[in-house]
Each structure stands twice: as C-alpha cells, then as structure tokens.
C-alpha positions as CSV (number, residue, x, y, z in Angstrom):
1,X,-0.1,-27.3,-17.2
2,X,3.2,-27.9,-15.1
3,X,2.8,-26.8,-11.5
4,X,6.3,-25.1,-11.3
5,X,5.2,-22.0,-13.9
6,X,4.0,-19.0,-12.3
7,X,0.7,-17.5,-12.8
8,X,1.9,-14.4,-14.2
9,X,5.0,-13.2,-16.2
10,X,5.5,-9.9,-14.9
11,X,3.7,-8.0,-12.2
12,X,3.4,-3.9,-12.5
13,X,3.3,-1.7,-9.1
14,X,-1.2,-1.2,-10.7
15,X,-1.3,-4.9,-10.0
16,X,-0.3,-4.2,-6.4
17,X,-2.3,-1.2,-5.8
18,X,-5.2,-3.0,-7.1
19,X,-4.9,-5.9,-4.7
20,X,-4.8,-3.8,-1.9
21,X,-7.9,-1.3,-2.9
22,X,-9.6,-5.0,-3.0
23,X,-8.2,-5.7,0.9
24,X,-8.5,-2.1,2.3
25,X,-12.1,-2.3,0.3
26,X,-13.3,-5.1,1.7
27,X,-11.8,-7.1,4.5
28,X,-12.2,-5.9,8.3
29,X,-9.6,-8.1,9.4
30,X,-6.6,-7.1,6.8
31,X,-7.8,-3.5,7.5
32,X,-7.5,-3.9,11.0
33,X,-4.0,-5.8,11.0
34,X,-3.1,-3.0,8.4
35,X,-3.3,-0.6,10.8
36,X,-2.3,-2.1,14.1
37,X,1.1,-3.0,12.1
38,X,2.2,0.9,11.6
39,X,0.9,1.6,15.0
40,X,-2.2,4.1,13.8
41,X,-5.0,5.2,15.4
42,X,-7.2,1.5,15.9
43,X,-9.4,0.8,13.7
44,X,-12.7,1.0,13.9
45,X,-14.9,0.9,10.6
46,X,-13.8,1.7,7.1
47,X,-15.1,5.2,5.0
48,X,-13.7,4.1,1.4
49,X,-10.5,3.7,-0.5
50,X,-9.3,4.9,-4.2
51,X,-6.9,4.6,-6.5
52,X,-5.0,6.8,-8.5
53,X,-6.6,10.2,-6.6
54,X,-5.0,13.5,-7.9
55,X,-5.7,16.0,-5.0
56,X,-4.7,19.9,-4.7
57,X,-2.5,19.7,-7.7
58,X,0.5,18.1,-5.6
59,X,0.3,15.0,-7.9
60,X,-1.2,11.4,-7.7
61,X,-1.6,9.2,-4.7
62,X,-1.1,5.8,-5.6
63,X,-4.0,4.7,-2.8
64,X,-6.8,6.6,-0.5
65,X,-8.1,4.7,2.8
66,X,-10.4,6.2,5.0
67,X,-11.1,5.1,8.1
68,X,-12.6,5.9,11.3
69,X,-11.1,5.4,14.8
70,X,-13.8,5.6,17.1
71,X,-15.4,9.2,15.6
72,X,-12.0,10.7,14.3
73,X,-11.6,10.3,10.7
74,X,-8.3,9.1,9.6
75,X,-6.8,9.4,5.7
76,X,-4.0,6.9,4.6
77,X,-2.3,8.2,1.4
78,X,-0.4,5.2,0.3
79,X,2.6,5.8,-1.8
80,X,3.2,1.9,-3.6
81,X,6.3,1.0,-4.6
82,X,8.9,-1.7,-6.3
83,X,10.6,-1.0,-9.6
84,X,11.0,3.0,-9.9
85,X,13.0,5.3,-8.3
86,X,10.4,7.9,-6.4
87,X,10.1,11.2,-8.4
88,X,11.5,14.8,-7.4
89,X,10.1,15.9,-4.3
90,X,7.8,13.1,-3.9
91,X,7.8,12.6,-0.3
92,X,7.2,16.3,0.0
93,X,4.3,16.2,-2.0
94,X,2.5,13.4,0.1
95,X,3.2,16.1,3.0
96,X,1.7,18.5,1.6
97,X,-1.6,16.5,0.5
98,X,-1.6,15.0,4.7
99,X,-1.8,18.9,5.2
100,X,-4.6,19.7,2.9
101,X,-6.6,16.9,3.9
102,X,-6.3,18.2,7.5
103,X,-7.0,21.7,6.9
104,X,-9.6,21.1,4.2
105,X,-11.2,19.2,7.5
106,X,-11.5,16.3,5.3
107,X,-10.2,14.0,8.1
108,X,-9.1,14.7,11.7
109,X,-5.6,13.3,10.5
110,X,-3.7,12.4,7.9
111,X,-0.8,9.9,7.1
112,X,1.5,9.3,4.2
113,X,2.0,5.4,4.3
114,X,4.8,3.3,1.7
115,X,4.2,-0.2,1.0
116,X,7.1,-1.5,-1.1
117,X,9.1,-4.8,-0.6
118,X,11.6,-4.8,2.1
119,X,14.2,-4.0,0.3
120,X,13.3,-1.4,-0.7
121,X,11.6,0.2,2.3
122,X,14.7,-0.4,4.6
123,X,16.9,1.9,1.6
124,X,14.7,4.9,1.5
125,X,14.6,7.8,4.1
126,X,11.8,9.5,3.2
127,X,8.6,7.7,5.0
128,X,8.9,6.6,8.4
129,X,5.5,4.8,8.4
130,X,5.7,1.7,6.1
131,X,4.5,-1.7,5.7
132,X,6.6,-4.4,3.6
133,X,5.3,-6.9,0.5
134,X,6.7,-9.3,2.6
135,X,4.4,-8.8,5.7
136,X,1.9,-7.9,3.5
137,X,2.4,-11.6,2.3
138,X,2.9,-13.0,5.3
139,X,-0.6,-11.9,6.8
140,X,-1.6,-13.6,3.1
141,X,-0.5,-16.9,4.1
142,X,-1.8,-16.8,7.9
143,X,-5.1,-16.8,6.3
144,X,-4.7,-19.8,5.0
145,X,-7.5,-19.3,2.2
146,X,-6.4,-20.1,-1.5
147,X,-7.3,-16.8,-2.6
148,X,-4.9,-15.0,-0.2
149,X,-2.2,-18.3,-0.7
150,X,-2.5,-16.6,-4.4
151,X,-2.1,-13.3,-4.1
152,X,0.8,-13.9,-1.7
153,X,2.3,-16.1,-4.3
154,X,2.0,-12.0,-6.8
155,X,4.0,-10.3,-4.0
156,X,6.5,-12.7,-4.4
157,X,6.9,-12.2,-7.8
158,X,7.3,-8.4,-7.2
159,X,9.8,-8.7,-4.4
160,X,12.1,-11.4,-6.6
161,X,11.0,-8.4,-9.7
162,X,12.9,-5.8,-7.5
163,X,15.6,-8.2,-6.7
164,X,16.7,-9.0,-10.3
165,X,15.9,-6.0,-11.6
166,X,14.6,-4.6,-15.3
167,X,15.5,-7.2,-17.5
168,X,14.1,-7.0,-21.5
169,X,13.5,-10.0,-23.3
C-alpha cells in the first residue's frame, strides 16, 4: 500500500469524541496537560468520562470528564466541534447544564469546554475556555509514541475537513 494515502477517507466529529473519551479515560498525563492548558483547577485524579450524556433535558453533551482537584470535584462538559454550525442556543444550554451540575451538588464546579480546530475556535464567541485540534495534536506528537503519531495524523484530517469544507463525491 503506497505510503502517501491516508488512513481514513473522512473523519466525523464521533471519531473525535471518541479519541478523546480514550485520553480523558485513560492517560494521567494528557489529562493533566488537558487541564493545565485552559488554566482549571490542577489536576489531581480522574472520576470518569462519557459520551453522548443527555442531562436535565437541556440537550446532549458531546463529552463528560470528571475530575478531582485535590477534594473538589470538577465537571468538564465538552462541546466538540468541526463541520456544523452550533445549534440555537447551544452555548446557553451548556450553561445551564454547568448550573445544574453545581446545584444538583454533583460537582463543586462546573465548566463548559469547546475543542474544535483553530479555526474554528478563534471565529466563535460563545466559549471562552477552549482547547484547539491543533494543540490537541501537537501534545500527540510530543509523545512521540506511534499510537499518538496516529491519532495526531486523524486531527489533521479534521482540521484540513474544516478547511475545504463539505464536498460530495
């Protein structure tokens, strides 16, 4: 097989969110690096993460991470984007899930969190806390592992996705 096709044809935002349950699920160090890089509580020891989670009947968050810092429980609500616009009142809806998590005392606080390539983040006004595909990548490649040389390889394909656009064959 020639060494210039890529792995994959097309890449869907569940492809994403799926690659980062797997990091937030089960690496200290990207969970750690995650969280130093939008300047949140430390981190101290994951409590889960989920996919897909419909809460209070303000919609779907794309991820759940829980975490602790020191004994305070904090809740990432991860909205994940790259090729669709964000939906009526989306934001607002992450807001008010932060708030019900808080006053549900399910966590001690609550952030709403959009990882999208850069693009992307730098043209919306709506979260102030997110982390790019592109840094995401970047920490990919530090590693220097062939598994995380890979996977930084599937951002890429989503950022260059968001870059040409939708196009049908």
């Amino acid at each position: 097989m020639e060494h210039s096709v890529i792995p994959i044809e097309a890449i869907r935002e569940r492809d994403i969110d799926l690659i980062l349950l797997e990091e937030l699920s089960t690496d200290v160090a990207f969970c750690q690096w995650f969280v130093q890089e939008l300047n949140l509580p430390s981190y101290t020891k994951t409590d889960g993460a989920w996919i897909s989670i419909s809460d209070f009947g303000l919609g779907e968050t794309d991820i759940v991470f829980s975490y602790f810092s020191g004994n305070k429980k904090i809740v990432l609500l991860i909205e994940n984007k790259f090729d669709a616009s964000f939906k009526d009142e989306q934001y607002d809806r992450y807001a008010k899930r932060d708030k019900e998590y808080k006053f549900r005392e399910m966590c001690d606080d609550a952030y709403s969190i959009l990882t999208a390539p850069n693009q992307y983040c730098q043209n919306q006004n709506d979260f102030e806390s997110f982390i790019s595909y592109e840094a995401i990548s970047q920490r990919f490649i530090s590693t220097g592992s062939k598994r995380n040389l890979f996977k930084s390889q599937l951002l890429t394909i989503a950022i260059e996705k968001l870059r040409r656009g939708y196009q049908p064959i």
